[in-house]
C-alpha positions in Angstrom: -34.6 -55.4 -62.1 -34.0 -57.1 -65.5 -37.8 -57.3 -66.8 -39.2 -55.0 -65.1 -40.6 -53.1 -68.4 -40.7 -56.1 -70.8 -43.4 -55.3 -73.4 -43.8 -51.8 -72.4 -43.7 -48.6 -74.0 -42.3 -45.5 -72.7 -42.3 -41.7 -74.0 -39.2 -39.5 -73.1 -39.2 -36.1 -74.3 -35.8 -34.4 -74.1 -34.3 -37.7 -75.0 -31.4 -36.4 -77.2 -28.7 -36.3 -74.4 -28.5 -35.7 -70.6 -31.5 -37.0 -68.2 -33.8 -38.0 -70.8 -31.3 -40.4 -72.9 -30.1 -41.7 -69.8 -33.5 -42.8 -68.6 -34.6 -43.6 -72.2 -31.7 -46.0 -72.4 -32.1 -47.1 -68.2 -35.8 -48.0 -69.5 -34.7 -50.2 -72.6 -32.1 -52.4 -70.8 -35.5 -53.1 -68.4 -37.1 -54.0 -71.8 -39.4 -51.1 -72.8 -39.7 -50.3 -76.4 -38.4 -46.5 -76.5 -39.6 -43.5 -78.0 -37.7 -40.2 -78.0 -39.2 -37.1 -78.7 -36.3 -33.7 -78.9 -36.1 -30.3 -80.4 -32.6 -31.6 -81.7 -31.6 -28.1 -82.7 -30.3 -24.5 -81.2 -33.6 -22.4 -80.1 -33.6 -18.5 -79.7 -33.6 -18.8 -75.7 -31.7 -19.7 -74.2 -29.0 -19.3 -76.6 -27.0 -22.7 -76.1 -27.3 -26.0 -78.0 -29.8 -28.3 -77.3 -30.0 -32.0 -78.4 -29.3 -33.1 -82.2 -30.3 -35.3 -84.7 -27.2 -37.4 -84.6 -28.1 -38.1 -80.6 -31.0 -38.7 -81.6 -30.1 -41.4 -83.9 -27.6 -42.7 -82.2 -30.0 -42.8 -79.0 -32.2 -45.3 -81.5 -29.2 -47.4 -82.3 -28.5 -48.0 -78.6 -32.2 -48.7 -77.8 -31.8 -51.4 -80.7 -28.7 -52.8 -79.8 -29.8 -53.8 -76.8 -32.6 -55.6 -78.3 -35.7 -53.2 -78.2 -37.6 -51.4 -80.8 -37.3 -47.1 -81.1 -39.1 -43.9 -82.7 -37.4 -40.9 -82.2 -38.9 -37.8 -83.3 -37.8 -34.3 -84.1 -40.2 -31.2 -82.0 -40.6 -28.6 -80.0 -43.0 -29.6 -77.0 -44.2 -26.0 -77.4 -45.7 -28.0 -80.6 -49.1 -29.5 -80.3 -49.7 -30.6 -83.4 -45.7 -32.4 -83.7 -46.8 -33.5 -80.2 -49.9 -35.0 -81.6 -48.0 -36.6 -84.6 -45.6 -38.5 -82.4 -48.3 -39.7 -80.4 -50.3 -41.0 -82.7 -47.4 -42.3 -84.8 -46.2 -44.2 -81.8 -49.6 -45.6 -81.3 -49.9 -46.8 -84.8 -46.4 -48.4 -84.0 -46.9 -50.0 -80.7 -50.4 -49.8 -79.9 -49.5 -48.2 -76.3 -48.0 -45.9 -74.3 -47.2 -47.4 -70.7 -44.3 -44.6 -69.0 -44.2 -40.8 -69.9 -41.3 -38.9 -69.1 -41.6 -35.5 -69.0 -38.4 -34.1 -69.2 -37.9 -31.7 -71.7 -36.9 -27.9 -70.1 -34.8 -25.2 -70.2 -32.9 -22.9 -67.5 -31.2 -20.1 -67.7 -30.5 -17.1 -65.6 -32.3 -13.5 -65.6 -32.5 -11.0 -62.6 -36.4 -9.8 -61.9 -35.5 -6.2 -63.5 -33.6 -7.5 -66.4 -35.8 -10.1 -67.7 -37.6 -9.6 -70.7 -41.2 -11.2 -71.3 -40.1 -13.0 -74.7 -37.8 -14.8 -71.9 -40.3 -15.3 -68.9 -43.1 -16.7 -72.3 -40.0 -18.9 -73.2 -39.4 -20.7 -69.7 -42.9 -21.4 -69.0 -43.8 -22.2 -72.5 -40.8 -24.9 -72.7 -41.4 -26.4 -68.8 -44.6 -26.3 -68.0 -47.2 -25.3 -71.2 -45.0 -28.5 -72.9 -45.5 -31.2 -70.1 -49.2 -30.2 -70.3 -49.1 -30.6 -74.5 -47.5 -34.2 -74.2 -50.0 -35.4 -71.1 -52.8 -34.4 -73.0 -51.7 -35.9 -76.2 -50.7 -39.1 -73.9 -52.8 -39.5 -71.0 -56.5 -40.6 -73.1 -54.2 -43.5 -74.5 -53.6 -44.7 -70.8 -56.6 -43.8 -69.2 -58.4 -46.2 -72.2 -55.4 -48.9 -71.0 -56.4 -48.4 -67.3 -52.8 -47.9 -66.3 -49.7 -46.1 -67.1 -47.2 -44.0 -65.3 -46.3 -39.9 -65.6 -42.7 -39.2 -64.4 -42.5 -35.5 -64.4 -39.0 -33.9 -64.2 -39.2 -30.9 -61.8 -36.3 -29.9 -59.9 -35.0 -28.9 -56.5 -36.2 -25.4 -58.0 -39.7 -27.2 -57.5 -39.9 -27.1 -54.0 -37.4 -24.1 -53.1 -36.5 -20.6 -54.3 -33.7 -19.7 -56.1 -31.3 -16.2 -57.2 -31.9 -15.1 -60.5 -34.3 -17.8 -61.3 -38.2 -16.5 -60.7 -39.3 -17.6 -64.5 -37.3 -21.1 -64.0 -38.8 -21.5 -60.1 -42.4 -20.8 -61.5 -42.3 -22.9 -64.2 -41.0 -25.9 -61.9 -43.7 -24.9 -58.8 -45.8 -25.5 -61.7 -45.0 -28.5 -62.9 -45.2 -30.0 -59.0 -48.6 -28.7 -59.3 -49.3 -30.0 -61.9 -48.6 -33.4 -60.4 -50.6 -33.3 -58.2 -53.7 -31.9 -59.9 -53.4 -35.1 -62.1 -52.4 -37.7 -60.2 -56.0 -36.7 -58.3 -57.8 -36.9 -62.2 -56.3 -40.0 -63.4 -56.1 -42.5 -60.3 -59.7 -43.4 -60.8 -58.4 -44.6 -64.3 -55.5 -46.7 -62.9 -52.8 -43.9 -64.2 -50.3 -42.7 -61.4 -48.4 -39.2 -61.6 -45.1 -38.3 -59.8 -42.8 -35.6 -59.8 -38.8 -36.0 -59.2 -36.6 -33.1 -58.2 -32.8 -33.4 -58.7 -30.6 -31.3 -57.9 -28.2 -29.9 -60.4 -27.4 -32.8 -62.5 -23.8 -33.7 -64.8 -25.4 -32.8 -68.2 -24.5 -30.7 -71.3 -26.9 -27.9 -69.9 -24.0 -26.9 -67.3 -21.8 -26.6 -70.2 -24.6 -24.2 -71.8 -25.2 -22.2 -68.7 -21.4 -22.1 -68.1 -21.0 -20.4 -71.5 -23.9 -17.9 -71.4 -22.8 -17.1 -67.9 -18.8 -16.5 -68.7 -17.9 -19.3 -66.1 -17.0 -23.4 -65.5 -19.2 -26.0 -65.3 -18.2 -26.8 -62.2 -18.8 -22.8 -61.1 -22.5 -22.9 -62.0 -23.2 -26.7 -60.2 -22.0 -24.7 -56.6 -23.6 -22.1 -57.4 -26.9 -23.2 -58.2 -26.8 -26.1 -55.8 -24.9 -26.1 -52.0 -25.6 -29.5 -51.7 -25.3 -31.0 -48.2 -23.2 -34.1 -48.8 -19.4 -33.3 -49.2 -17.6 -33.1 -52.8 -21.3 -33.6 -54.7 -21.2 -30.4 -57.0 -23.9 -32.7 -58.8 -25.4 -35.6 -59.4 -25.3 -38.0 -62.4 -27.3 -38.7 -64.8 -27.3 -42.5 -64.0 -28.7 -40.9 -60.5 -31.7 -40.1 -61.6 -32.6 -43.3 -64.3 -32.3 -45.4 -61.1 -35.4 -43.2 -59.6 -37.3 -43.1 -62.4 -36.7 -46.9 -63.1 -38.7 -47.0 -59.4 -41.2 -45.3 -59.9 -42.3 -45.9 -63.1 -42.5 -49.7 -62.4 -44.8 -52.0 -60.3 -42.5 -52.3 -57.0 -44.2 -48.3 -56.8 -47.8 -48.9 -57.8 -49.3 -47.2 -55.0 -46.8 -44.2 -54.9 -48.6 -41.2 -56.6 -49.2 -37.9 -56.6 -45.8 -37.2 -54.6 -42.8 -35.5 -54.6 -39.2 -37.6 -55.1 -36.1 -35.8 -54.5 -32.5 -36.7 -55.5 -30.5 -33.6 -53.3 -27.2 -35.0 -52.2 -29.1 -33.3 -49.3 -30.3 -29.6 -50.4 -33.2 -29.4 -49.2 -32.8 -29.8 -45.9 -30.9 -26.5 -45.6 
């Protein structure tokens, strides 16, 4: 697949560590100039550490080692206006904007009677209010381009229900709606929209759930997934580049408005 994003430019928000550096970095060994958009810092909910600025750089130094320009950028995708900056910064940059990633999000856990509406605001304000902020910003640049590719990051969450996770379920229902509400707008303009939905994946998050929830990593991956296949508590990050890498190139141009799951199996209980 070496090529396959030569010249191109791809936005990854969440790119400080976990999925989205994994794809950011998946994407620049293809060839695609990178740009990596993160909060890179502690927010009030949920109460574990997010990305930082030293991924963030270091994310750029990879990108450039192996040969392709970066941008990272520090904000919130709650953010319109630091949305709006990084956009228009990239453009002044690169001139384009070929692959979004939206894979910014949070998850924690809160029972129906013991969640608190700063927290439900906070869940759907983070995954789904901020995938709409960055498509907005993004998708005139590609519609005027007559292509370009939205990877939205749902979950298994997406498609199923889940204990002590209404505000996280909603917010990821909504992001598969969303999907599909776009990929119907902007396939007249030559755009395509999918939606992935991994189940739990090896990332720093587990380590963040883990803490708030007094258990192991390992705990909350069997917990929150019962995946089918034997000895697969979760997948890897590398996992889900190698889907995104798919979609987001040519080999899919007619896949769009669908749904793209990487279970070890989940879903079919």
């Amino acid at each position: 697949m070496t090529g396959d994003f030569a010249g191109r430019v791809a936005f990854v928000t969440g790119a400080a560590h976990g999925q989205g550096r994994a794809v950011a970095l998946a994407l620049a060994a293809q060839g695609a100039d990178i740009v990596g958009f993160d909060v890179a810092a502690k927010i009030e909910y949920p109460a574990y550490a997010q990305g930082s600025t030293a991924e963030l750089d270091s994310l750029r130094a990879e990108v450039e080692a192996l040969g392709r320009r970066a941008l990272v950028f520090v904000g919130d995708v709650r953010d319109a206006a630091a949305i709006q900056s990084a956009v228009d910064a990239t453009i002044a940059e690169f001139g384009r904007i070929d692959v979004l990633f939206n894979n910014a999000g949070i998850v924690a856990y809160a029972s129906l009677e013991d969640m608190t509406e700063p927290e439900w605001d906070a869940m759907i304000d983070v995954n789904l209010k901020g995938p709409f902020l960055v498509t907005r910003a993004i998708a005139p640049h590609m519609k005027r381009a007559g292509r370009g590719v939205i990877v939205n990051n749902s979950s298994v969450m997406g498609l199923r229900g889940g204990n002590r996770l209404s505000h996280y379920v909603a917010s990821k229902h909504g992001l598969t709606g969303l999907t599909r509400a776009w990929a119907i707008e902007l396939a007249p303009f030559g755009v395509r929209v999918v939606s992935i939905h991994p189940t739990g994946v090896n990332t720093p998050m587990n380590d963040g759930l883990a803490q708030l929830e007094g258990a192991t990593a390992i705990e909350i991956a069997e917990r929150s997934a019962g995946n089918l296949l034997p000895g697969v508590p979760w997948v890897e990050t590398a996992d889900v580049a190698e889907l995104v890498l798919y979609l987001a190139s040519d080999r899919a141009r007619y896949v769009t408005g669908s749904q793209h799951v990487v279970d070890a199996g989940l879903l079919t209980r």
